[in-house]
C-alpha positions in Angstrom: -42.1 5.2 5.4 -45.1 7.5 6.2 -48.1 5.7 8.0 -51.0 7.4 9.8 -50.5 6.8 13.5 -53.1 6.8 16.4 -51.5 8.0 19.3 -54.3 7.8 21.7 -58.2 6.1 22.0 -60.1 8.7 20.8 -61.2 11.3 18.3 -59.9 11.2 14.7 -57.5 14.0 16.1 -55.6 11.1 17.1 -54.5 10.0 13.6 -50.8 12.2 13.0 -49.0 11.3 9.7 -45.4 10.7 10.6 -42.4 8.7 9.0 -41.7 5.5 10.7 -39.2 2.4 9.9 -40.4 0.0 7.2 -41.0 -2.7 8.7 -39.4 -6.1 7.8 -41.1 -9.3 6.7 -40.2 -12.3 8.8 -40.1 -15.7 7.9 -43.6 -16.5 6.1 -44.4 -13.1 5.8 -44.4 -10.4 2.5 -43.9 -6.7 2.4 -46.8 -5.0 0.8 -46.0 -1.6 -0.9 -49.7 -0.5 -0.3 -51.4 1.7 -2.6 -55.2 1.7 -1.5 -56.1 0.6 1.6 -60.2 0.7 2.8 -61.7 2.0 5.9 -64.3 0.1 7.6 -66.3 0.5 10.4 -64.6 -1.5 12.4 -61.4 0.7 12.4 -63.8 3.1 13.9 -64.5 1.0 16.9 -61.1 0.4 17.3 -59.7 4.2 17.3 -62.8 5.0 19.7 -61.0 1.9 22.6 -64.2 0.1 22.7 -62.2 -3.2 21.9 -59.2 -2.1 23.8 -60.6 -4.9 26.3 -60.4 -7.7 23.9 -58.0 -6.2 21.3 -55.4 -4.2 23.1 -53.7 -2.0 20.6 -49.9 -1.2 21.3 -50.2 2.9 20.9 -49.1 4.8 18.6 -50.9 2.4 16.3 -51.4 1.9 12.4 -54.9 1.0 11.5 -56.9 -0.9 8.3 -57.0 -4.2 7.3 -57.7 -4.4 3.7 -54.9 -3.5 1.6 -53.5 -3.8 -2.3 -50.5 -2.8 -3.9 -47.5 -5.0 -5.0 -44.9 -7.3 -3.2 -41.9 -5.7 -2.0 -40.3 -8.0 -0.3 -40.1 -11.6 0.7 -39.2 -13.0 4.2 -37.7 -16.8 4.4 -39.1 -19.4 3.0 -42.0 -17.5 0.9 -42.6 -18.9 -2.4 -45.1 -19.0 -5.2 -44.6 -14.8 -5.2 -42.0 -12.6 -7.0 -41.5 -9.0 -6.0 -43.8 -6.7 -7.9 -46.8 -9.1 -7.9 -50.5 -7.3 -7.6 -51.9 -8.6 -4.2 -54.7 -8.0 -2.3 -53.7 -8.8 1.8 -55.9 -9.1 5.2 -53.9 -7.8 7.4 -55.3 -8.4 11.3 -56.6 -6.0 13.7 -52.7 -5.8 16.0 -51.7 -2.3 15.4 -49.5 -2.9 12.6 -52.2 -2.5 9.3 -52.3 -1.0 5.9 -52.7 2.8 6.6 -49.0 3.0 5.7 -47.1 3.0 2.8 -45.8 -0.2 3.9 -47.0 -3.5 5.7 -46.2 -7.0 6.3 -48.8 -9.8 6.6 -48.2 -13.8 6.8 -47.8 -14.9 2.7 -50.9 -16.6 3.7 -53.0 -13.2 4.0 -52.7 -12.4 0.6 -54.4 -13.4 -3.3 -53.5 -12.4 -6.7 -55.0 -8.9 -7.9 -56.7 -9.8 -11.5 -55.5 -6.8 -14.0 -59.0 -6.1 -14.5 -59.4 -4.6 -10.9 -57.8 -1.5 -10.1 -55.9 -1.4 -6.5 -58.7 0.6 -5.1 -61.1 -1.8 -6.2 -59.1 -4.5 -4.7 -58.8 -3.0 -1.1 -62.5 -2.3 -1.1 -63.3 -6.0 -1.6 -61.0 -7.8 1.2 -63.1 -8.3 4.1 -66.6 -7.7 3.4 -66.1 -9.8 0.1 -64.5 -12.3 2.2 -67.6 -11.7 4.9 -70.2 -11.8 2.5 -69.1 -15.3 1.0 -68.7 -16.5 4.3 -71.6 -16.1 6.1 -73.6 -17.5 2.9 -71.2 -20.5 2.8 -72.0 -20.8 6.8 -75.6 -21.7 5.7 -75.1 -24.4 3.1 -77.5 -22.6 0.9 -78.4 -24.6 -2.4 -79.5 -22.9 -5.5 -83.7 -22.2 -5.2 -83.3 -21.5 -1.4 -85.1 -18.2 -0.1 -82.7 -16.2 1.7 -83.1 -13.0 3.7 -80.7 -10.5 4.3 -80.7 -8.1 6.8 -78.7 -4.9 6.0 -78.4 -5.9 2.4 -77.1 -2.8 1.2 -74.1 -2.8 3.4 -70.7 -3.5 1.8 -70.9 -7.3 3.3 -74.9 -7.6 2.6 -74.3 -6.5 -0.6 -71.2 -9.3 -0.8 -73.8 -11.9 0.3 -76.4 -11.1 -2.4 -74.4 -10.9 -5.4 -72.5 -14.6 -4.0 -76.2 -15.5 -3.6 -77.2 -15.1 -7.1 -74.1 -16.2 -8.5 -75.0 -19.9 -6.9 -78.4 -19.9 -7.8 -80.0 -18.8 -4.4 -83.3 -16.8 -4.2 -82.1 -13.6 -2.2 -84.9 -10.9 -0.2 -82.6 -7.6 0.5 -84.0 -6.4 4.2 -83.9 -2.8 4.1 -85.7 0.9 5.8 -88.5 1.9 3.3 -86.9 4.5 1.8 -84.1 2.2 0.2 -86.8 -0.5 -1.2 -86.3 0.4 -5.0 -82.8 0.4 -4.7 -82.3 -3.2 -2.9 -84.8 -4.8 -5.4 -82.3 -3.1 -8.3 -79.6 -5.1 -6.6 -81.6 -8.5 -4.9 -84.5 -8.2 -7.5 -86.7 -8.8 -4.0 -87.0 -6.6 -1.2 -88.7 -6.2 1.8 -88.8 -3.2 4.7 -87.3 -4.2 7.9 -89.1 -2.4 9.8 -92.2 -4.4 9.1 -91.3 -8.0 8.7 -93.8 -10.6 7.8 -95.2 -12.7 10.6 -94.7 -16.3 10.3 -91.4 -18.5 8.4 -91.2 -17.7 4.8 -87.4 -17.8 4.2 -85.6 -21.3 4.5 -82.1 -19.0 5.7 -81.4 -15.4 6.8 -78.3 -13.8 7.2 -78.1 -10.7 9.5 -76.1 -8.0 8.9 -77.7 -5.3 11.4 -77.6 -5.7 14.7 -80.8 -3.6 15.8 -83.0 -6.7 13.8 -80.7 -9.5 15.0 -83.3 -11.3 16.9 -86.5 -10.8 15.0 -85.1 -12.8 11.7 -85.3 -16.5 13.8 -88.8 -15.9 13.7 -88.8 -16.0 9.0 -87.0 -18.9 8.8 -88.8 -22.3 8.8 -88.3 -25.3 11.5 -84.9 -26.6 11.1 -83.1 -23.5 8.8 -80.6 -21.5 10.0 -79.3 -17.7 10.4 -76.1 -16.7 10.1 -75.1 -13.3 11.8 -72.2 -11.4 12.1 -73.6 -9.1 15.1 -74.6 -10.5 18.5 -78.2 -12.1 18.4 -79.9 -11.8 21.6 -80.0 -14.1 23.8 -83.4 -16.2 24.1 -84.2 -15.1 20.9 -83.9 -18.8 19.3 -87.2 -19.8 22.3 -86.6 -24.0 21.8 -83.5 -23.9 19.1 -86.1 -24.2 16.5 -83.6 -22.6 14.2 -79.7 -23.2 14.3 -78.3 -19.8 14.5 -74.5 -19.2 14.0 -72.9 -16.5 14.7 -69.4 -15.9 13.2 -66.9 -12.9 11.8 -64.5 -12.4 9.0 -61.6 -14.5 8.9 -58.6 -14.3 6.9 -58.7 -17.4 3.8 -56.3 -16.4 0.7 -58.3 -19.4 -1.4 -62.2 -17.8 -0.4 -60.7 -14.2 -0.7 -58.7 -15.6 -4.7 -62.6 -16.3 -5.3 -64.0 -13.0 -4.6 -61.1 -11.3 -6.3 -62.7 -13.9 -9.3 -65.9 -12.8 -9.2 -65.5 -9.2 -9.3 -63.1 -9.5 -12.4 -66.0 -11.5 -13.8 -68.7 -8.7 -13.2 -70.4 -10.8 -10.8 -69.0 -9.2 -7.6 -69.6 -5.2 -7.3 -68.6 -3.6 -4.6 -69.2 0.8 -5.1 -66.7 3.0 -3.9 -68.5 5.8 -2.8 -65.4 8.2 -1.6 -61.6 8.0 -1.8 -59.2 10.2 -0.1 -55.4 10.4 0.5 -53.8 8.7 3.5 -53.4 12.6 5.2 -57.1 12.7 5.0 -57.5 9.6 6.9 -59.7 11.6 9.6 -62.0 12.5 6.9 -62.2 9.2 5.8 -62.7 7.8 9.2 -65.8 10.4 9.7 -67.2 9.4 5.9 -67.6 6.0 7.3 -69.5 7.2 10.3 -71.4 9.3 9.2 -73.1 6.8 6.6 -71.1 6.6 3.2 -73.4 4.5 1.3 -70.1 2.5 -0.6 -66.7 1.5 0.6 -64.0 4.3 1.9 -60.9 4.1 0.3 -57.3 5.9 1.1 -55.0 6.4 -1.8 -51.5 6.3 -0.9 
C-alpha cells in the first residue's frame, strides 16, 4: 500500500511517499481502506519530536488520526461490521495512523459514516468533534448556562459551540477583534480576548488557547468550572475558587456515533477549508501551520 512516511523528527521534508505492507488486523481490530484522512495540529507537533519524550514514535512513521473510508477487513472476533461498511476511525498517536491507504484500529475506534456525510467530511469531524463534545460534557452544562469559549473559531471551539446550542446552553465565542462578526455569526455572542471583562459573568468556560488559559478562572463565578484542553498555569485558580479540569481527546465510538449524528442533522458544521492528495501531505502539513481557518484534509 502507499502511505506517507516520516523518516526523521523534522521538517515536512521528512514525509517520503513509498509502498509498504498492508498491514493486518489482529484480533479486535478492522482494516480501514482510508479515503480522507485530516491533518491536525497535533501531527505537527509530533513530526517536529517535541513529544518524542512522552510519545516515542518508531521511525519511519505514518502520521493522522482521523480517518474514513470503508472496512476492509475484519480481525477475530469483530462483529456488528461487514466489509464495505462507511466508518469513521480514531486511530492513536503510535506511528501506525491514517496517512496511508490502509490502517488498522481496535473495532472499538470506529462509528458508522451516515450517507449524508461525504468521507472528507467524516475525517474532518473525528477528533475535534469528539473534543468539542467532550470538554462541554466535562462541565455538566445545563440548558440557560453562560458559557465562554476561548478559541471558539478553532475546529474543536467551533465543536463546543454548535454542541452548546444544540443542548440549550448560552455560548460567548472568545476571539481577536478582527474575528468578532464572524464568531457572533456562529455563537450569536462574542467577545474579544484580548480584553476580557473584569469580574465573574460566565457560570463555565472552556479554553481552547493556551496564551488566555489562565485569565478565564477569573469570568466564571464561585463554584463553576473551566474545562481546558491546554495547560492552565499553575496558581492561576488563587484558593480553588473554581474547579478547573484539564483533559484531552479520547477515543469513544458511542460520543464520536453522536457527532457523526449531529452533523448529518445540520447541527454539527465543521468547514473544510483546503484538501489535498496524500503526495501533498507536506503542503498540507504547512496549511495547518500556517493558519488554515477550517479543517485540512488529504484525499487518498
Amino acid at each position: 500500500m502507499k502511505a506517507a512516511l516520516l523518516k526523521n523528527y523534522g521538517g515536512i521534508d521528512q514525509f517520503e511517499i513509498e509502498d509498504i505492507e498492508t498491514p493486518k488486523p489482529g484480533p479486535g481490530e478492522v482494516l480501514i481502506k482510508i479515503e480522507a484522512s485530516a491533518v491536525n495540529p497535533f501531527d505537527l507537533i509530533l513530526r517536529q519530536g517535541f513529544m518524542a519524550q512522552y510519545i516515542p514514535l518508531q521511525l519511519p512513521a505514518v502520521l493522522g488520526g482521523d480517518a474514513a473510508g470503508t472496512v476492509a477487513e475484519l480481525g477475530e472476533g469483530v462483529d456488528g461490521w461487514t466489509i464495505g461498511d462507511r466508518v469513521v476511525a480514531d486511530f492513536a498517536a503510535n506511528g501506525r495512523g491514517a496517512h496511508a491507504e490502509y490502517g488498522v484500529v481496535p473495532a472499538t475506534s470506529i462509528a458508522r459514516l451516515p450517507p449524508e456525510l461525504s468521507s472528507e467530511q467524516g475525517a474532518a469531524l473525528v477528533k475535534a468533534g469528539l473534543t468539542g463534545r467532550q470538554v462541554v460534557d466535562a462541565l455538566d452544562v445545563k440548558a440557560g448556562d453562560r458559557v465562554l469559549i476561548s478559541g471558539g473559531l478553532g475546529s474543536v471551539g467551533r465543536a463546543a459551540i454548535q454542541y452548546l446550542k444544540q443542548i440549550g446552553a448560552r455560548p460567548v465565542a472568545g476571539v481577536r477583534p478582527e474575528r468578532l462578526d464572524e464568531a457572533r455569526v456562529l455563537a450569536g455572542e462574542a467577545l474579544d480576548i484580548t480584553m476580557l471583562p473584569a469580574g465573574p459573568a460566565f457560570d463555565y468556560a472552556i479554553s481552547a488557547a493556551a496564551p488566555v488559559a489562565g485569565n478565564l478562572i477569573a469570568l466564571v463565578r464561585d463554584g463553576g468550572k473551566v474545562a481546558s484542553i491546554v495547560p492552565v498555569p499553575a496558581g492561576a485558580n488563587a484558593g480553588d475558587r473554581v474547579k478547573v479540569q484539564e483533559l484531552y481527546h479520547r477515543t469513544d465510538a458511542a460520543t464520536l456515533d453522536a457527532v457523526l449524528q449531529a452533523a448529518a442533522q445540520g447541527l454539527l458544521v465543521l468547514a473544510i477549508s483546503q484538501t489535498f492528495s496524500l503526495e501533498e501531505i507536506g503542503a498540507a502539513q504547512s496549511a495547518v501551520g500556517a493558519g488554515a481557518q477550517g479543517k485540512v484534509v488529504l484525499r487518498h
